[in-house]
C-alpha positions in Angstrom: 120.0 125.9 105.4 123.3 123.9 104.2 123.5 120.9 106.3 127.3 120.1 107.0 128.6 117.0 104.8 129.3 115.0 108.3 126.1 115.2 109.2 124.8 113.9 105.5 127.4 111.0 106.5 125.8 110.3 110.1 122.4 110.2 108.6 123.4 108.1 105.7 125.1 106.3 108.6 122.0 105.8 110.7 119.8 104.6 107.4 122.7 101.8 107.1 121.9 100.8 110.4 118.2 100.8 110.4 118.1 98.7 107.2 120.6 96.2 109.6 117.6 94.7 111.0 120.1 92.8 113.5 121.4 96.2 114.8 120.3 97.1 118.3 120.6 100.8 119.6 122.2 101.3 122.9 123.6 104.4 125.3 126.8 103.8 124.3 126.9 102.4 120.9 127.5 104.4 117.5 123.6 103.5 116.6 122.2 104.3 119.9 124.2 107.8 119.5 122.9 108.6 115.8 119.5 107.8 117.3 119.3 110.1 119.7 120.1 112.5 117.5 117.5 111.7 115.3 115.7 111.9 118.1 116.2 115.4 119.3 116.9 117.3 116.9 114.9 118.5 114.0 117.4 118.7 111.4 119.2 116.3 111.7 116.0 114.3 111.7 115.3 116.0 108.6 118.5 115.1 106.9 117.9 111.8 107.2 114.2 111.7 106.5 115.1 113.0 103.3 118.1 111.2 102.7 115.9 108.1 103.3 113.5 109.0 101.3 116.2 109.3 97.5 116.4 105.9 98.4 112.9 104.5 97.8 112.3 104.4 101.9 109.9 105.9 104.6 111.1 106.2 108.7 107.8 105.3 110.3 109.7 105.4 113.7 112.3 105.3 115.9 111.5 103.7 119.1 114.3 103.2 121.8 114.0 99.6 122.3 114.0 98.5 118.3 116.0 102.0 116.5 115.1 103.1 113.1 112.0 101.5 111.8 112.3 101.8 107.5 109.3 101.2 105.2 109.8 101.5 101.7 108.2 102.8 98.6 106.6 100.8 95.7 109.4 99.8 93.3 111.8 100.5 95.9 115.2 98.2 95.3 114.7 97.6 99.3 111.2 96.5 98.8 110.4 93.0 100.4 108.8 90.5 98.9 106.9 87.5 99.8 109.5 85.4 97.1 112.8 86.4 99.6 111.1 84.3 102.4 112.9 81.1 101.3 115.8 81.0 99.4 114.8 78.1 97.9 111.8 79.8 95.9 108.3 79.3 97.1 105.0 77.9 94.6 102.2 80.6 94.3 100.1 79.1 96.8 102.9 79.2 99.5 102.6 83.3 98.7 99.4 83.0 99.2 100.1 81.1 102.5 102.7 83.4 104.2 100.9 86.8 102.6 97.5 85.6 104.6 99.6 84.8 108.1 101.4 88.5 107.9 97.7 89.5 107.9 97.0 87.2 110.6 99.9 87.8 112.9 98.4 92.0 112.6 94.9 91.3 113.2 95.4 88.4 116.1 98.2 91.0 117.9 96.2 94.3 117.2 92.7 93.6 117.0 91.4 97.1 117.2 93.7 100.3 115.6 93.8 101.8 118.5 95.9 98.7 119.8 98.8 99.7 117.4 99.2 103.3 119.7 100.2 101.0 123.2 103.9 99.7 123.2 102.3 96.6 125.2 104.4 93.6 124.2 102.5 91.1 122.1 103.3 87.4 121.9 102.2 85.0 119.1 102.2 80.9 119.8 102.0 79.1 116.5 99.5 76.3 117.0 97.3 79.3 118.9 98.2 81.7 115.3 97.0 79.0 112.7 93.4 78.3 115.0 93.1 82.1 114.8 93.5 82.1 111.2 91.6 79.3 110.1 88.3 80.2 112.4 88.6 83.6 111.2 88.4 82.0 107.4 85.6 80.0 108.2 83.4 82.9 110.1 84.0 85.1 107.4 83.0 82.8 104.4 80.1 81.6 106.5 78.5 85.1 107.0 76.3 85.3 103.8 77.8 88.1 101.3 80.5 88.6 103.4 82.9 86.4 101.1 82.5 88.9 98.3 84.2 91.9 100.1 87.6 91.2 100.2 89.4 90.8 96.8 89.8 87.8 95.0 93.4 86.9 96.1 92.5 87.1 99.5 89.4 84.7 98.8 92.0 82.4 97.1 94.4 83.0 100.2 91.6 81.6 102.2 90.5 78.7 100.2 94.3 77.4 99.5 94.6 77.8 103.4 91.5 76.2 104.4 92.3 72.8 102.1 96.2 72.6 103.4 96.9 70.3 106.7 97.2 72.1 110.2 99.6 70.0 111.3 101.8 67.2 109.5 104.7 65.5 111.9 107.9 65.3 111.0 109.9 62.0 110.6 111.4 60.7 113.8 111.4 64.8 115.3 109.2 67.2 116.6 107.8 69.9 115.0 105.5 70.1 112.3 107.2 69.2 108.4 106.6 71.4 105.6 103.4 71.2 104.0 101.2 71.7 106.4 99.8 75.1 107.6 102.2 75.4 111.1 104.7 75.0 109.3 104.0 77.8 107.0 103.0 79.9 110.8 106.4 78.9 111.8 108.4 80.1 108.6 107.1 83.3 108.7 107.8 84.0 112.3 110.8 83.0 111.7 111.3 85.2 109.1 110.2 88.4 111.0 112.6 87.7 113.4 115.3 87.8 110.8 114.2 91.2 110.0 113.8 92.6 113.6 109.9 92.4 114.0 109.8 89.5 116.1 112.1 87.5 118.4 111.7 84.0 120.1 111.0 83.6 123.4 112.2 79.7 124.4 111.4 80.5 127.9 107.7 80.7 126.7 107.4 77.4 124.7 109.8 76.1 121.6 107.0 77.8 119.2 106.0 81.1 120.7 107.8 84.7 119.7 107.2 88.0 120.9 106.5 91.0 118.6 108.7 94.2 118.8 108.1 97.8 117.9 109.4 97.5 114.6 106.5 94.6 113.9 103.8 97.0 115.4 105.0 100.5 113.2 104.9 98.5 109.8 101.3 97.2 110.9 100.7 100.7 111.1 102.2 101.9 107.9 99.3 99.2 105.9 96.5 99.4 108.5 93.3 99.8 106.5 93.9 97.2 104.2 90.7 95.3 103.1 92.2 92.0 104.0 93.3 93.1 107.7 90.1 94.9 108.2 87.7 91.7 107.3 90.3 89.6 109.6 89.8 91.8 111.9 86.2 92.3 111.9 85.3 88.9 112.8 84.4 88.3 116.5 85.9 84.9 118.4 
């Protein structure tokens, strides 16, 4: 079936948008249009699954609320990396750092995999997230064995983790400074809410966020991960 060149455009169109993390579907808008579309009907949803996919990309969903949620091949050009966190360039044990809270920001919101099917709205505090992460480290490596089956740069994750400050106050402000592991929390929430997987909620406390759809489909997309499935395995 030829697909008219209009609608190539619109799907091309709607890709644009969903890799505009900062773009919000609405009834009225151009993206909240497209995505109905998408939506209802099959080839037009077609067209731009395909279209998505000559660019190195997977949809993994489009839920109302976020729009079109993107995942991406390995060796895609769109692929993200831990390195475009801070545009300042991070040391190899900072990777290690933010790689391990991804993994604990998934297992401390969905616990179970059956969590990642509810569209209940998670929210992450970031003193709460680091005491989550570092018991979870420290049951794991005490159960006998158990350090052995997750791969070694996960047990390096853990060990540059466990031997970096919780907390370290900032001069003369509040907060904690950079070095320490809240701040690390902290970044990386911060970062997901750049890229639509998280927002802040102020009204909450200065350091808590709320997860969105898009966060909870690319949990999805990796679930079944060694890493995420020890983290997970541990009972608190």
């Amino acid at each position: 079936m030829t697909v008219p060149i209009e609608d190539v455009r619109a799907a091309a169109e709607l890709v644009a948008l969903g890799l505009r993390t900062s773009a919000r579907p609405t009834d009225g808008n151009p993206y909240g249009k497209l995505l109905e579309r998408y939506r209802t009907q099959t080839l037009f949803r077609d067209t731009v699954d395909t279209l998505a996919s000559g660019l190195g990309l997977v949809v993994l969903g489009a839920p109302v609320r976020t729009g079109l949620v993107l995942s991406t091949y390995p060796g895609s050009v769109f692929a993200v990396r831990m390195g475009d966190l801070r545009s300042t360039g991070m040391s190899a044990d900072e990777k290690l750092i933010a790689g391990l809270i991804v993994l604990g920001v998934a297992a401390y919101a969905f616990p179970q995999e059956a969590d990642l099917d509810s569209a209940e709205v998670k929210t992450v505090e970031v003193a709460a997230l680091d005491k989550f992460i570092r018991d979870t480290i420290d049951r794991i490596l005490a159960i006998p064995g158990e350090e052995h089956t997750v791969d070694g740069q996960a047990r390096r994750a853990a060990e540059v983790y466990r031997r970096t400050a919780a907390f370290r106050p900032k001069d003369r402000q509040p907060g904690p400074a950079k070095g320490c592991t809240q701040f690390a929390v902290a970044e990386v929430l911060g970062w997901l809410v750049e890229r639509g997987a998280a927002r802040p909620m102020a009204q909450l406390g200065p350091s808590t966020y709320q997860l969105t759809d898009r966060f909870r489909l690319l949990v999805a997309d990796v679930a079944g991960g060694e890493a995420l499935e020890a983290m997970r395995s541990v009972k608190h």
